[in-house]
C-alpha positions as CSV (number, residue, x, y, z in Angstrom):
1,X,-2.5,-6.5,2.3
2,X,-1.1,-9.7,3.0
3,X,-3.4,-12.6,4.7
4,X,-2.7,-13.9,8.0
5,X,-3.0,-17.3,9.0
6,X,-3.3,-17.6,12.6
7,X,-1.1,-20.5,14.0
8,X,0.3,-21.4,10.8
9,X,-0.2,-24.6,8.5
10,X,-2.2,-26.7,11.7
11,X,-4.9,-23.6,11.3
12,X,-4.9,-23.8,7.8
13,X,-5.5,-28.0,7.9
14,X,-8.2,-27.1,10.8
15,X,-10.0,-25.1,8.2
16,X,-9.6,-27.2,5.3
17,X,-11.5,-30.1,7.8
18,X,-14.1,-27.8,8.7
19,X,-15.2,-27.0,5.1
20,X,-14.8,-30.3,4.0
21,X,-18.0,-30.8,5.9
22,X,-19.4,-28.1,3.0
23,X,-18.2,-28.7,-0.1
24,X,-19.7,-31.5,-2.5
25,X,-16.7,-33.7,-4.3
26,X,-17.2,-33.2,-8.0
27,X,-19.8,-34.1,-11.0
28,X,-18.8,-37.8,-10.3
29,X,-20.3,-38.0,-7.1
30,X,-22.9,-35.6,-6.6
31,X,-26.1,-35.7,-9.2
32,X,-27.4,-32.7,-10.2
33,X,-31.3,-31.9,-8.6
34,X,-34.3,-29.4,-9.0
35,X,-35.3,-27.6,-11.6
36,X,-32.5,-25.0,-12.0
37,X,-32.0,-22.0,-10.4
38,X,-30.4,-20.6,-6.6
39,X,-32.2,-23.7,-4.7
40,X,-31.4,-26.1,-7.0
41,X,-27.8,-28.2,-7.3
42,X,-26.1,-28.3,-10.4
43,X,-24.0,-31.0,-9.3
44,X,-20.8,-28.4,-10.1
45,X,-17.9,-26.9,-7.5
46,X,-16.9,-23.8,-8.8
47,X,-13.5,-22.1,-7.4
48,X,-13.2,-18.3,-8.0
49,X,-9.9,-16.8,-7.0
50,X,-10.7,-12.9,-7.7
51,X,-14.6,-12.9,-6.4
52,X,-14.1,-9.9,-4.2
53,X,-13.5,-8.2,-6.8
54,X,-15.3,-6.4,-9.7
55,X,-15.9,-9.0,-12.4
56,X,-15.8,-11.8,-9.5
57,X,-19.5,-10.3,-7.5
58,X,-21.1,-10.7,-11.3
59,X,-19.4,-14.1,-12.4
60,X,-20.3,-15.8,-8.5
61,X,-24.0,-14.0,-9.1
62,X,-24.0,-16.2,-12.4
63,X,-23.0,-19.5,-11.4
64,X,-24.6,-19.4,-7.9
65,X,-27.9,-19.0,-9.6
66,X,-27.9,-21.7,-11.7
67,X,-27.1,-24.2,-8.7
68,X,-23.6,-24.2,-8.9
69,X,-21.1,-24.4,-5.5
70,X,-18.9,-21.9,-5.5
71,X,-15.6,-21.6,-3.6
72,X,-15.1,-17.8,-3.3
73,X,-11.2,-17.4,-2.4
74,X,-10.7,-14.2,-0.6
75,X,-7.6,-12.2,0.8
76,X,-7.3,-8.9,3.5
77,X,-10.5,-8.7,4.9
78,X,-13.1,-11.0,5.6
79,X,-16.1,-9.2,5.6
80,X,-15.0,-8.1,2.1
81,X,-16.8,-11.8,0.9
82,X,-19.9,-11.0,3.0
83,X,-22.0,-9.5,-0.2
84,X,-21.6,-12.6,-1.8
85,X,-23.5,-15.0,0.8
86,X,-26.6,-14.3,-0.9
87,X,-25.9,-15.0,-4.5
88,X,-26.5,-19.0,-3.4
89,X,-28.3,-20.9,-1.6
90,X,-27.5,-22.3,1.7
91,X,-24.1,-23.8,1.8
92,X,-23.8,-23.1,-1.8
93,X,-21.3,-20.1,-1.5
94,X,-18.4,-21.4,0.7
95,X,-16.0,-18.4,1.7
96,X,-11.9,-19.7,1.9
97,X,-8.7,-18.1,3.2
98,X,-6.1,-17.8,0.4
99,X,-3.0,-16.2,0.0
100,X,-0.9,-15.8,-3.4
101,X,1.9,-17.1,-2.4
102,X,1.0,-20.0,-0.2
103,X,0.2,-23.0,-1.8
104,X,-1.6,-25.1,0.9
105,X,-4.5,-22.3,0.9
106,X,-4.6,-23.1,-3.0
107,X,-4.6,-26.7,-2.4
108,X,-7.5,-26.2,0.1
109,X,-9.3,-23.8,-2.5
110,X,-9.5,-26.2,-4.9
111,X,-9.4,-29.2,-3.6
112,X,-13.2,-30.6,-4.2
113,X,-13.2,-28.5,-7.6
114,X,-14.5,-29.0,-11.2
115,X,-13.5,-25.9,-12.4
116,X,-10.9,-22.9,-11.3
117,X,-12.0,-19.5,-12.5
118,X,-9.2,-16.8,-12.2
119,X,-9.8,-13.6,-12.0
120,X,-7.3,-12.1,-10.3
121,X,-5.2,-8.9,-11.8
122,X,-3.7,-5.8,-10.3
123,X,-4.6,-2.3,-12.1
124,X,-1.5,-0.9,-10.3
125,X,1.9,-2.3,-9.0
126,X,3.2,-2.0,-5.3
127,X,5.9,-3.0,-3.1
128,X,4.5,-5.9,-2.6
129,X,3.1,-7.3,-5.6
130,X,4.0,-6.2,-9.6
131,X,2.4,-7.3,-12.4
132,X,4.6,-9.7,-13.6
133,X,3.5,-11.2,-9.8
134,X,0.1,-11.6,-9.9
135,X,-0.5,-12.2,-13.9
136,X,2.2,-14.2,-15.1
137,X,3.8,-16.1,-11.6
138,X,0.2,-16.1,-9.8
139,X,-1.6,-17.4,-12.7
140,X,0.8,-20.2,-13.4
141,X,0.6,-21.1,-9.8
142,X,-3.1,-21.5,-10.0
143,X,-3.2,-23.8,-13.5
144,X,-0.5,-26.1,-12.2
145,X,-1.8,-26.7,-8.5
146,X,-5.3,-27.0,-10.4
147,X,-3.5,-29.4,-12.8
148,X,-2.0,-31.3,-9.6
149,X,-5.4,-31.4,-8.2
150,X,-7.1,-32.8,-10.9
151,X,-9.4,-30.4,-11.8
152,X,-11.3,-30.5,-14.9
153,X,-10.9,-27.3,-16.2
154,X,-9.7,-24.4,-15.9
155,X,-10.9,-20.6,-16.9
156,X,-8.7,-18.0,-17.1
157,X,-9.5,-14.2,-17.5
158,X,-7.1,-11.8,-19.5
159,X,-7.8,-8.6,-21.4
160,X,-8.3,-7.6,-25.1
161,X,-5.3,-6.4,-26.6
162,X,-3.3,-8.8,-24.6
163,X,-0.1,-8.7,-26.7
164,X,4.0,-9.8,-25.5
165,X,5.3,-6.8,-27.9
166,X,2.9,-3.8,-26.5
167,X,4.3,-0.7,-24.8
168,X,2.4,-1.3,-21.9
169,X,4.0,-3.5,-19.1
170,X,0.2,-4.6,-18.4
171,X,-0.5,-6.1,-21.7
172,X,2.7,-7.9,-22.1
173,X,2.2,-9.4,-18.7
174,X,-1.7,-10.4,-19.7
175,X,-0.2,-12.0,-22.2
176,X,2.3,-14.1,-20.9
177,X,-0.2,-15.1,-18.2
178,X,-1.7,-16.8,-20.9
179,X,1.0,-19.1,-22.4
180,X,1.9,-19.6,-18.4
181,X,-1.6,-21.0,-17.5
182,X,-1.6,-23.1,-20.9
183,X,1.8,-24.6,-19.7
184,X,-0.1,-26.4,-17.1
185,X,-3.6,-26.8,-18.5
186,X,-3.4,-26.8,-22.2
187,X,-7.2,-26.8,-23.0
188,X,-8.0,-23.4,-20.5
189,X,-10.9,-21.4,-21.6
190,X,-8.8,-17.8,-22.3
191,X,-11.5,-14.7,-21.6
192,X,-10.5,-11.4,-22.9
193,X,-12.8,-8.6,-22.5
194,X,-12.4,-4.9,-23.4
195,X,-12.6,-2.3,-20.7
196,X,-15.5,-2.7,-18.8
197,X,-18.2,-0.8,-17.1
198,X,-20.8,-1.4,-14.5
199,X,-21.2,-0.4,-11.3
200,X,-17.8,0.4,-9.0
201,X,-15.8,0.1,-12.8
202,X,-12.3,1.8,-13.6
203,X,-14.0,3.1,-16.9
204,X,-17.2,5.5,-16.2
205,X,-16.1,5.4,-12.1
206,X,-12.3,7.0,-13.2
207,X,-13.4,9.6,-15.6
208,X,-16.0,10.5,-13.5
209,X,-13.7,10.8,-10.4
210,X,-11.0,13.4,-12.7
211,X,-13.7,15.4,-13.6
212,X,-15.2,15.4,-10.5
213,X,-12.1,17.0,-9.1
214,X,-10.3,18.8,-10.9
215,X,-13.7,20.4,-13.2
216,X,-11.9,19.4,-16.3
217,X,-10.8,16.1,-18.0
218,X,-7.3,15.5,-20.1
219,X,-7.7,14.1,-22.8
220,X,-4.5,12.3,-25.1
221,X,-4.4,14.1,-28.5
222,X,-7.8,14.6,-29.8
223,X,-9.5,12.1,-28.2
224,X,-10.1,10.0,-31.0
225,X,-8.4,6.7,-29.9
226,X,-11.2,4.0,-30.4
227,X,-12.7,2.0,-27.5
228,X,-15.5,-0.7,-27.5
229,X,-16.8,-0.8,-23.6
230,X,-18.4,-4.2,-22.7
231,X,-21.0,-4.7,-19.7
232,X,-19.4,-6.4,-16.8
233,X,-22.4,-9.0,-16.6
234,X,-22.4,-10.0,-20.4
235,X,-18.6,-11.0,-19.4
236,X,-19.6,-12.8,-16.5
237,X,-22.6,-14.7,-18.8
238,X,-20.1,-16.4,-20.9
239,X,-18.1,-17.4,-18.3
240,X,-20.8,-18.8,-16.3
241,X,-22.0,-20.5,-19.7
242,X,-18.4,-22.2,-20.0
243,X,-19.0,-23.6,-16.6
244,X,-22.2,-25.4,-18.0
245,X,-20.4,-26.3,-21.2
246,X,-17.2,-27.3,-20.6
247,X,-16.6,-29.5,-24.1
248,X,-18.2,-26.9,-26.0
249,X,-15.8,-23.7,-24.6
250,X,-12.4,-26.5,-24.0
251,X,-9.6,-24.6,-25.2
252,X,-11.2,-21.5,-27.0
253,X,-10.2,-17.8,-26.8
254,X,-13.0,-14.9,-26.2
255,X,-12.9,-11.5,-27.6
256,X,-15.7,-10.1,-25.7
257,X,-16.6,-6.3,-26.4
258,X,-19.7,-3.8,-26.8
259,X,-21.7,-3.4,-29.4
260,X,-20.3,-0.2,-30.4
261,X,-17.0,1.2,-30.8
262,X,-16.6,4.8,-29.7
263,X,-14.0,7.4,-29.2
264,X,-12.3,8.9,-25.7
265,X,-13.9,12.6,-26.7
266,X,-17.7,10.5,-27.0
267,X,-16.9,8.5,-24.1
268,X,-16.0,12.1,-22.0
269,X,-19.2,13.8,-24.0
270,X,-21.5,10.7,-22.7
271,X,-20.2,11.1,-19.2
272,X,-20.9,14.5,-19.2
273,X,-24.2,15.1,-20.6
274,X,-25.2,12.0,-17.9
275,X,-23.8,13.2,-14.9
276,X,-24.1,17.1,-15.6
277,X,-21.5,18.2,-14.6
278,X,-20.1,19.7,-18.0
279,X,-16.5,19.4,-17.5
280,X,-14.5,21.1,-19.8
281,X,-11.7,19.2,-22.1
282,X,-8.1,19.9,-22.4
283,X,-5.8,18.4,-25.0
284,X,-2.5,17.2,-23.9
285,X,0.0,15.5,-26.1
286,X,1.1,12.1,-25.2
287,X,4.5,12.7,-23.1
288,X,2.5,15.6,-21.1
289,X,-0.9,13.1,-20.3
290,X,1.9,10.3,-19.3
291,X,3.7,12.9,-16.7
292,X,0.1,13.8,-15.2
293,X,-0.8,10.4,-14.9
294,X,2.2,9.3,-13.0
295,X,1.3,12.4,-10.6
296,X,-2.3,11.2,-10.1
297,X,-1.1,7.5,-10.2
298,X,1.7,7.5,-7.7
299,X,0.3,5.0,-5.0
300,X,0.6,7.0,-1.3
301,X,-1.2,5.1,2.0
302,X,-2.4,7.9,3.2
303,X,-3.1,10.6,0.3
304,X,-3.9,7.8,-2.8
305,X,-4.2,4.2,-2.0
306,X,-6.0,2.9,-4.7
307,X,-4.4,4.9,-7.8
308,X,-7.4,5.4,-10.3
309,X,-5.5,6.7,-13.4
310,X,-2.0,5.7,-13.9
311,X,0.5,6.0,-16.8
312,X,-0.6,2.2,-18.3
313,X,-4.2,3.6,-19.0
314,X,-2.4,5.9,-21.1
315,X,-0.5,4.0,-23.1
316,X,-3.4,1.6,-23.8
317,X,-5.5,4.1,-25.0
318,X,-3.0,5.3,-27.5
319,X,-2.7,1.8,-28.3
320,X,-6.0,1.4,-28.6
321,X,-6.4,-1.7,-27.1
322,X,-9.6,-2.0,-25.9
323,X,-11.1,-2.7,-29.2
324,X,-11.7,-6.6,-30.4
325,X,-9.7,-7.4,-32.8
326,X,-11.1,-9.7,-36.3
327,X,-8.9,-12.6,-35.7
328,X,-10.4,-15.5,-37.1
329,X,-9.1,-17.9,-33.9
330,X,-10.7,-16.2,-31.4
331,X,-14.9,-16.1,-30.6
332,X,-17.0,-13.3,-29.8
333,X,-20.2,-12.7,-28.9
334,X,-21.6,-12.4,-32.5
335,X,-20.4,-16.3,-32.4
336,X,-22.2,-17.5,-29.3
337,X,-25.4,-15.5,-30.7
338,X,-25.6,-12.7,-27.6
339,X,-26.6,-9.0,-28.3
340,X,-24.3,-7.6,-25.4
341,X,-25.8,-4.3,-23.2
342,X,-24.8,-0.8,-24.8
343,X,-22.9,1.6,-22.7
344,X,-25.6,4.3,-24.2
345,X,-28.3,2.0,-22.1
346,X,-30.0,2.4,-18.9
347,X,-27.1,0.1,-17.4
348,X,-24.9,2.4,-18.1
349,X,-26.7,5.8,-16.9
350,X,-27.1,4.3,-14.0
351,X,-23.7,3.5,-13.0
352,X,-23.3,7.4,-13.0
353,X,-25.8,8.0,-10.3
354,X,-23.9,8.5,-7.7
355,X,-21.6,11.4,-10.0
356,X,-24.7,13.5,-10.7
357,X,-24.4,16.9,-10.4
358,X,-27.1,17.8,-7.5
359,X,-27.1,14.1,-5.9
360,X,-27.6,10.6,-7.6
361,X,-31.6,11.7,-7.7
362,X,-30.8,15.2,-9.4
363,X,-32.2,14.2,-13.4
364,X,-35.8,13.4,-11.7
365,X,-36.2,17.2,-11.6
366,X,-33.5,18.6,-14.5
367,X,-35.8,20.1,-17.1
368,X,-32.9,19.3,-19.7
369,X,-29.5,18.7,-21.0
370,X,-28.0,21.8,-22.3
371,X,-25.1,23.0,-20.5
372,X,-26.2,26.6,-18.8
C-alpha cells in the first residue's frame, strides 16, 4: 500500500521540524553516557528502512538496547511501528513516514544519521512494486541519498546465494542491489544470510501453513536439496555489532548461516514430529512443484494477499541457495567467533507453537512422538 502524505511536501517539512526536536545530530556532537544498555546513549543515530518487518523488530531490538537512536522508517500503516516503542528508551526509538519513491521522506529519514541499515525486500512482486523496484532501484536510492547526506555508513542486507546468473529473478536482483548500493557507498557492510527462521518466518511459518492445509506437503524431487537455516536474531547480532564497529565491518561481506546444513525431507520431518501433525509427503518433479506454486502464489486481494509459496522458493531450493558458500572474501560466523542458535533448539520448537496439533499448549500433555 502506498503512503499518504497529507497536504503534500509543507506536511512532510512540518514533520521533519517536529522530529528534529528528537533526534540527536551524530557521534560528533552528542557523547556517548551511562553504562550501556536501553537507558543509556550510545552517542549513535541509527536509520532502519525495513523495521516493520521480520529481521527489522530483531535488528531495532539490538541496537535500541545498547543505547543506540534509532529512526525506524515505516510505510501503510502506522500502528504497524507501535511494537517497536519499547525496544528503547524514551525518545530513543523515533517512528518516520517514508515512502519508496519519494525522496524528501528519505532525506528526512536520514537526515541526523550515522548509519543507514536497509532491510527492505519483497518476497513476492505486484502491480505496484517488482523486484527489480525495491532491490536494485530502491536500494540505490537509499546509498546515494545516504551518500548525499553524509552519512557514515551504510549497511545493506542481501541473501546468500545472491548471484546475477541464477534462475531465479530474486537472486539476480539481490545481487545487483549490491553493486547498485556500492556505486554510491563503496565501503557498505553487505549482510547475506540464509533463509531464516524465528517467530512469524517464511521458513518453518510456510511449511507449516501447506501442511496445515492441504494435510500433505510437496516436496521437489526427493527432498534432498541442502539448506542451512540461520536464527533471525544471530543475523540481527552482527548487524547490530557493525553499528558498534564500524572500521572493523567497513566494506566486508557476511555469509551468515546455521550451524548445520540439512535437507528439505529433514526440514519437513522436523516440522512434523514438532507440530504433530504428521503430514504426509508427496514427490513432485520440478516442472509440476513450479506449476503448483504459481497456483498457491498467485497474489488475489481478497482470496491470497500475502502469497506464502511462490515459484522463486522453488527454484532456489533446487538451486540450493540457502547454503554458505566457502569463498575465502566473504566472513562468517566461524570468523567473528559466534556459535549461531540451531534450528533443532528450543528457538526453533517454539516458533511452531502456534502449528501444534491440539493448540500451541498440546506437547505439555502428548505422552510421545510416534505417529498413531
Amino acid at each position: 500500500m502506498v503512503s499518504r502524505w497529507p497536504g503534500g511536501a509543507g506536511a512532510l517539512r512540518a514533520q521533519r521540524r517536529a522530529f528534529s526536536t528528537w533526534l540527536q545530530s551524530g557521534t560528533t556532537e552528542v557523547a556517548s553516557r551511562g553504562a550501556g544498555g536501553r537507558s543509556s546513549v550510545s552517542g549513535v543515530v541509527a536509520t532502519v528502512f525495513g523495521s516493520t518487518g521480520f529481521l527489522g523488530r530483531y535488528v531495532v531490538n539490538q541496537l535500541g538496547r545498547s543505547g543506540t537512536q534509532v529512526v525506524v522508517a515505516w510505510r501503510g500503516d502506522e500502528l504497524e511501528n507501535r511494537h517497536l516503542k519499547p525496544m528503547g528508551d524514551l525518545g530513543q526509538i523515533v517512528p518516520m513516514e517514508w515512502e519508496m519513491r519519494y525522496e524528501p521522506s528519505i532525506y528526512a529519514a536520514v537526515k541526523h544519521s550515522d548509519v543507514v541499515i536497509n532491510l527492505t525486500g519483497k518476497h513476492y512482486e505486484t502491480r505496484n512494486y517488482s523486484f527489480e523496484d525495491v532491490h536494485v532501484e530502491g536500494a540505490a536510492r537509499l546509498a546515494r541519498i545516504a551518500a548525499e547526506s553524509g552519512v557514515e555508513q551504510f549497511i545493506h542486507v542481501s541473501a546468500c546465494g545472491a548471484n546475477a546468473e541464477s534462475s531465479s529473478k530474486w537472486l539476480r536482483t539481490k545481487a545487483a542491489s549490491e553493486a547498485a548500493v556500492r556505486e554510491h557507498m563503496p565501503n557498505a557492510v553487505i549482510i547475506r544470510p540464509t533463509v531464516m527462521f524465528g517467530h512469524e518466518d517464511r521458513l518453518l511459518r510456510r511449511v507449516s501453513h501447506i501442511m496445515q492445509r492441504l494435510g500433505w506437503f510437496p516436496m521437489v524431487g526427493s527432498g534432498e536439496q541442502r539448506l542451512q537455516p540461520v536464527f533471525v536474531n544471530d543475523v540481527a547480532y552482527v548487524i547490530g555489532a557493525a553499528v558498534r564497529d564500524p572500521i572493523g565491518f567497513s566494506g566486508k561481506v557476511f555469509e551468515l548461516g546455521g550451524p548445520h546444513v540439512m535437507t528439505v525431507r529433514e526440514l519437513v520431518d522436523f516440522i512434523n514430529d514438532k507440530t504433530k501433525q504428521y503430514a504426509k509427503l508427496y514427490q513432485f518433479p520440478e516442472p509440476v512443484a513450479k506449476l503448483f506454486a504459481t497456483a498457491t502464489g498467485t497474489r488475489l486481494a481478497a482470496l491470497n494477499p500475502a502469497p506464502m509459496h511462490v515459484v522463486d522458493d522453488v527454484i532456489r531450493e533446487v538451486e540450493e541457495a540457502n547454503v554458505v558458500s566457502d569463498a575465502p572474501d566473504v566472513v562468517t560466523f566461524r570468523d567473528l567467533e559466534i556459535a549461531p542458535v540451531d534450528i533443532h533448539s528450543e528457538l526453533g520448537s517454539e516458533a511452531l507453537q502456534m502449528y501444534r496439533k491440539g493448540g500451541d499448549r498440546s506437547s505439555l500433555f502428548s505422552m510421545g512422538s510416534e505417529e498413531p
